[in-house]
Every structure is written in C-alpha cells, then in structure tokens.
Backbone as ProteinMPNN parsed JSONL, in Angstrom:
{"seq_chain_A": "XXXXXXXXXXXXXXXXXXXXXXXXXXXXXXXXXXXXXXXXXXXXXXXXXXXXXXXXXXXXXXXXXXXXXXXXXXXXXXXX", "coords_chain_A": {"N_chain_A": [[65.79, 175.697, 224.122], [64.433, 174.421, 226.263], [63.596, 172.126, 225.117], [66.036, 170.939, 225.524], [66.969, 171.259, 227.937], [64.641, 169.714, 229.047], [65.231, 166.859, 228.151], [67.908, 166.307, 229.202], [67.147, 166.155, 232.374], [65.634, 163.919, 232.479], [67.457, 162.281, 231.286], [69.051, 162.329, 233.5], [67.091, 161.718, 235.282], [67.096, 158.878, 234.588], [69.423, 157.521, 234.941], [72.855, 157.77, 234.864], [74.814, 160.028, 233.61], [76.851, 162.534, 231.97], [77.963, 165.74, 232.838], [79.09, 168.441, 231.082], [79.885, 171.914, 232.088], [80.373, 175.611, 232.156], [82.566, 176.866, 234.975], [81.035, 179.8, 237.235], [82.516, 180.337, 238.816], [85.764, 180.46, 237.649], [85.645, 180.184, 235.531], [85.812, 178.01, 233.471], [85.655, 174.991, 231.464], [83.81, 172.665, 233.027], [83.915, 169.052, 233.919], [81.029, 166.833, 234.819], [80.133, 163.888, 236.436], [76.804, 163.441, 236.843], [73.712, 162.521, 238.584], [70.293, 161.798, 239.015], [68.912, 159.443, 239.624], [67.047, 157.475, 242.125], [68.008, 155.066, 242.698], [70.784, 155.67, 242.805], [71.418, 157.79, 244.468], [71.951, 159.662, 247.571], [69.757, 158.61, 250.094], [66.752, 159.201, 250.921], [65.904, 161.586, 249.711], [64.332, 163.564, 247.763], [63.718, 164.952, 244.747], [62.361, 167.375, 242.686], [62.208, 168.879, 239.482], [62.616, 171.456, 238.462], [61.526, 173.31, 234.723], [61.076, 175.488, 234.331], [62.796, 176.724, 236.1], [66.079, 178.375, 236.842], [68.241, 176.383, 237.484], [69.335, 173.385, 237.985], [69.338, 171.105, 239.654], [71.68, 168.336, 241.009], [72.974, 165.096, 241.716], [76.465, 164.934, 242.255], [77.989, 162.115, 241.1], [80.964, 160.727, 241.331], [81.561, 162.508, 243.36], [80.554, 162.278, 245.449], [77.864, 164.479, 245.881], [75.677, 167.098, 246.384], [74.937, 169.201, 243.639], [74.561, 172.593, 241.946], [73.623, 173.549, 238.603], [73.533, 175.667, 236.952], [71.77, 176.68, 234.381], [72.374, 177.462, 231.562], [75.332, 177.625, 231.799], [75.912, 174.968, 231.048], [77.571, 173.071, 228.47], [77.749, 170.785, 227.031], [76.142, 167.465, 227.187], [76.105, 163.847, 228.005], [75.23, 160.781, 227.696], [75.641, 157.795, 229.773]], "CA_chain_A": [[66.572, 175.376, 225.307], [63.859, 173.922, 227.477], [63.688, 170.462, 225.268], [67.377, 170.271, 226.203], [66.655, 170.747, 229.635], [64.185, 168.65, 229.745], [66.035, 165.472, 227.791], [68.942, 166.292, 230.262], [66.687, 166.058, 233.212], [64.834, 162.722, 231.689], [68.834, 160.8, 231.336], [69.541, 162.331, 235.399], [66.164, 160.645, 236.375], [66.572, 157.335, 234.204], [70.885, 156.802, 235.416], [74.141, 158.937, 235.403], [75.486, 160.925, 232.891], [78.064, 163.408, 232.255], [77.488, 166.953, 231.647], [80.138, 169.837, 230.913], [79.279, 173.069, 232.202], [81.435, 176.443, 233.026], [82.292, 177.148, 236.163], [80.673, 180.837, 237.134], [83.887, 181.122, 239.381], [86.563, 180.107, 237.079], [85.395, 180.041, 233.708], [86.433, 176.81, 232.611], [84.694, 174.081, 231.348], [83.849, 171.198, 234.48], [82.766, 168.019, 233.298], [80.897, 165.868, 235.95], [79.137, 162.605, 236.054], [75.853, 163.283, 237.451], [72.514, 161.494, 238.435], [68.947, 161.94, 239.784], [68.146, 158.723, 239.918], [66.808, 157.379, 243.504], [69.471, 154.369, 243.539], [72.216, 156.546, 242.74], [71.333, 159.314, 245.219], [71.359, 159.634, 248.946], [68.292, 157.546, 250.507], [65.782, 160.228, 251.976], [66.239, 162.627, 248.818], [63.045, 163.115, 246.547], [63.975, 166.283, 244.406], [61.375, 167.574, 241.797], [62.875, 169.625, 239.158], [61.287, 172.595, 237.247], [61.78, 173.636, 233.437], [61.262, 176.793, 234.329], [63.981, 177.083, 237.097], [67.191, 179.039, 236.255], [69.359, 175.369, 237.354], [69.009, 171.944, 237.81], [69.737, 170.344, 241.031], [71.893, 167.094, 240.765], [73.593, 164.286, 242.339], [77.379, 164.318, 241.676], [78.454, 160.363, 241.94], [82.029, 160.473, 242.347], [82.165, 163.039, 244.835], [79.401, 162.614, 246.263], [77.652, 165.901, 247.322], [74.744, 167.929, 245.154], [75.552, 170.512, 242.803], [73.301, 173.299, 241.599], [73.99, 173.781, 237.777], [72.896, 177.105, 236.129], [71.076, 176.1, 232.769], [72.673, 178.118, 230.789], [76.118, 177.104, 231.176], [75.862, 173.427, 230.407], [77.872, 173.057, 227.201], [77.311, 169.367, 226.377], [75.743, 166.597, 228.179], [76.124, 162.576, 227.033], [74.493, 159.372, 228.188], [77.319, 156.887, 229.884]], "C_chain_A": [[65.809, 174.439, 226.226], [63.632, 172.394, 226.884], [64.637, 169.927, 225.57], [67.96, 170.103, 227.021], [65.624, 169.551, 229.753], [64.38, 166.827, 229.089], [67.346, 165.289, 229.148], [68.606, 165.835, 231.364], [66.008, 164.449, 233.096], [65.924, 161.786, 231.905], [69.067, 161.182, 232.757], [68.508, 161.509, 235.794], [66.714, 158.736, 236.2], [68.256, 156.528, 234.656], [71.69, 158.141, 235.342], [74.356, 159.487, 233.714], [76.201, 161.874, 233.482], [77.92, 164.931, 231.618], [78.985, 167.906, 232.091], [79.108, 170.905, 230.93], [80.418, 173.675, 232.238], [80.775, 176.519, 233.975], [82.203, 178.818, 236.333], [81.734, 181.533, 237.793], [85.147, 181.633, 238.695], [87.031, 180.581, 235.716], [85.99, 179.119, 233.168], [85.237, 175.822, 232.609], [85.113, 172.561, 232.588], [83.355, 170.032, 233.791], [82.76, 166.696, 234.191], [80.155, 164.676, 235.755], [78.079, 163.015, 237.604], [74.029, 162.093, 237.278], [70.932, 162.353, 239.373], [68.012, 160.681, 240.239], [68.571, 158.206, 241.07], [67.771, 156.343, 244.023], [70.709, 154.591, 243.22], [72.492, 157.693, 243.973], [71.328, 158.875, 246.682], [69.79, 158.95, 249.572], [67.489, 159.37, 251.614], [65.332, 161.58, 250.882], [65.451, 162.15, 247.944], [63.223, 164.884, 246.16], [63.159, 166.166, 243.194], [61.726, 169.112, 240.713], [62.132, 170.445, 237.771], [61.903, 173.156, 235.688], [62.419, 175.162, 233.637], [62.397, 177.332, 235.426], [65.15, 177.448, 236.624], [68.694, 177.623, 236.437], [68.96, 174.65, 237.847], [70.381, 172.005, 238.575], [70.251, 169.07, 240.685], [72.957, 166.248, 241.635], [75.147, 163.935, 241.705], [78.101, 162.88, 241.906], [79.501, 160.182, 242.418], [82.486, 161.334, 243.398], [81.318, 163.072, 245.744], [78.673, 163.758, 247.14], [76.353, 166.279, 245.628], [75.627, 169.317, 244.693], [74.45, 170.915, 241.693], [73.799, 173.64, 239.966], [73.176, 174.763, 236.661], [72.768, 176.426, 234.744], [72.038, 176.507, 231.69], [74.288, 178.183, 230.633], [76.623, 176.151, 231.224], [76.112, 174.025, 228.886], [77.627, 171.834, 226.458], [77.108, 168.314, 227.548], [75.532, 164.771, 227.0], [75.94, 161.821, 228.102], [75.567, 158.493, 228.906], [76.787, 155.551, 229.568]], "O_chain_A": [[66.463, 173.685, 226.947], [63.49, 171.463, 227.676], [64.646, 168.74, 225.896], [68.937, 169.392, 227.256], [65.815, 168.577, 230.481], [63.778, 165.843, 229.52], [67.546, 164.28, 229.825], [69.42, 165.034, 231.822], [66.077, 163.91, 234.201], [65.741, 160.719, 232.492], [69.346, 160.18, 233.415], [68.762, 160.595, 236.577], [66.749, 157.807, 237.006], [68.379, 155.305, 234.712], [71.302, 159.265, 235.661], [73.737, 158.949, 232.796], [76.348, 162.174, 234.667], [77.809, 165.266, 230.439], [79.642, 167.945, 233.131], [78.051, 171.014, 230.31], [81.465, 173.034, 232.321], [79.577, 176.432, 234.244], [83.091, 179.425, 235.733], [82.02, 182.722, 237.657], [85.629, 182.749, 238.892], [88.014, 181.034, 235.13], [86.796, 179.4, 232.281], [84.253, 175.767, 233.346], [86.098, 171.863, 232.831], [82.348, 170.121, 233.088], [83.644, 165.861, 234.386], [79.507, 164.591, 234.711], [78.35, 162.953, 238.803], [73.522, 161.376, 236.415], [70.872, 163.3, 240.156], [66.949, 160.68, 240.86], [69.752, 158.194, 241.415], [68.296, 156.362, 245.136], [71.626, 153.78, 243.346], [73.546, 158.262, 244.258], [70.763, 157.831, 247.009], [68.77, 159.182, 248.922], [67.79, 160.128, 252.536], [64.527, 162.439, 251.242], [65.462, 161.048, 247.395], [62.979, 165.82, 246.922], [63.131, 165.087, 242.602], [61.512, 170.245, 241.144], [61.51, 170.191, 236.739], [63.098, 173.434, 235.792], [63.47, 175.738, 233.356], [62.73, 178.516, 235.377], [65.454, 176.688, 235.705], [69.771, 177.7, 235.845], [67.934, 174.982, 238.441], [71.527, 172.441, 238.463], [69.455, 168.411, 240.017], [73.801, 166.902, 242.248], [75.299, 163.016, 240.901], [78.74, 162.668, 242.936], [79.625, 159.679, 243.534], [83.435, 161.129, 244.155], [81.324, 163.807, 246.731], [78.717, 163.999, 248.347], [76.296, 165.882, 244.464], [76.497, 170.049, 245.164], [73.771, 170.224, 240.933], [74.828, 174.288, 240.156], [72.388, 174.449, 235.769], [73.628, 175.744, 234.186], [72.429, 175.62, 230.931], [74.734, 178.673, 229.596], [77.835, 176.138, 231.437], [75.476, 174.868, 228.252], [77.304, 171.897, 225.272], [77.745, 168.302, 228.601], [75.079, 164.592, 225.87], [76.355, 162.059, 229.236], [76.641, 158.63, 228.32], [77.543, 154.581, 229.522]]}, "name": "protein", "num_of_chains": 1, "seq": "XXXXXXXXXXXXXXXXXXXXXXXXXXXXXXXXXXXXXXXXXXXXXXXXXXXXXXXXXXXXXXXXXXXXXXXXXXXXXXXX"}
C-alpha cells in the first residue's frame, strides 16, 4: 500500500490528477481532480505529507478548497 501512496503523492507534487475514492458519508465512489503542486495550489500553502499518515491532504482544482482523503479508500488514481 505505501508504494501506492507514495507514487500517488509523487503525480499530486509533480501536476493534477484524478483519484476515485469512497465517500465515508455516502459510500459511493467520488472521483476528483486533485493536485499538490505549488502552481496549482493556493500561494502561502507548503504542505508536507507523511507515508505513514492515515490520509493525504490535497488540493481539489475545480472546486477549489482542500480535501483530506483517507488512504484506504482511494480506489484508483490516473495521471491527466
């Protein structure tokens, strides 16, 4: 699990992608285009993101706002 966090985390730093997760409210699968990288993101925002952390912090682009995404239910994530 943790090289597929940390490839996931590697395409948020280097541009946007799109990951499908469930939602813990819902239960359906969400599928967002997120980013981590610094000219995608809010200006002032330097986020440092741990393996070992239970979710991965990210920049959603078209709605602009962060969203905390529990590791574990990310179902597929792809490059854009």
């Amino acid at each position: 699990m943790s090289s597929k966090i940390a490839q996931i985390i590697e395409s948020l730093e280097k541009g946007e992608i799109e990951i499908t997760f469930k939602s813990l409210k819902s239960g359906r699968n969400i599928t967002e285009k997120c980013t981590l990288n610094k000219n995608l993101t809010p200006k002032g925002f330097s986020i440092k993101q741990s393996l070992e952390a239970e979710s991965i912090l990210c920049y959603l682009t078209k709605k602009k706002r962060w969203e905390d995404i529990r590791k574990e239910t990310i179902v597929s994530h792809n490059d854009i």
